[in-house]
Residue, then its C-alpha position, 0 to 999 in steps of 0.5 A: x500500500x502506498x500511504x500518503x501522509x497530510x501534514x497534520x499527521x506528523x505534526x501531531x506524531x511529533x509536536x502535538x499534545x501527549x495524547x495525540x501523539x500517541x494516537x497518531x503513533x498507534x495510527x503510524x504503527x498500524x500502516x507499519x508496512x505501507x510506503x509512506x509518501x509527503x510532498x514538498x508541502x507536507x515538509x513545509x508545513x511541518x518546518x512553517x515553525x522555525x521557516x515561514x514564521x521566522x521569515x514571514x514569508x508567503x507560502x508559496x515564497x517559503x516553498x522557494x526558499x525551501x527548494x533553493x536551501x535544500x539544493x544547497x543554493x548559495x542565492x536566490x533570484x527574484x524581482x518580487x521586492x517582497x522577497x526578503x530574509x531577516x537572517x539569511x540562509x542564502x543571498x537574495x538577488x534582485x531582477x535588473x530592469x532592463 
């Protein structure tokens, strides 16, 4: 079986109340044997704690930065002047208008 796995899932699994926890512990165990999929999205919301809500971000820019941080990117280039990082793990580079 192939499983795939909502973000709530792992935040309760792994940040959420005790008995939620558990629950959701109990719930993972049961598909022990299934293939377990999540996409980039599910990954970001689990990391909007110490990523998005640092940032500020919208999602769809917290997905940018997410992608361009795991490729191990040493800057990102934009022209969205919205775009920007108080604590930068990569530089942001502006869009020159011709």
């Amino acid at each position: 079986m192939r499983l795939y796995l909502d973000s709530c899932v792992l935040i309760y699994a792994l940040d959420g109340a005790l008995h939620l926890q558990q629950r959701n512990l109990q719930q993972l165990e049961h598909y022990a044997q299934a293939d377990w999929l999540i996409s980039d999205l599910v990954r970001m919301e689990c990391l909007v704690g110490p990523l998005r809500a640092a940032t500020r971000l919208q999602t769809a820019d917290a997905i940018h930065l997410a992608a361009a941080v795991h490729w191990g990117c040493d800057a990102l280039l934009t022209n969205d002047r919205a775009f920007r990082l108080p604590e930068p793990q990569l530089e942001v580079l502006r869009l020159v208008p011709d």
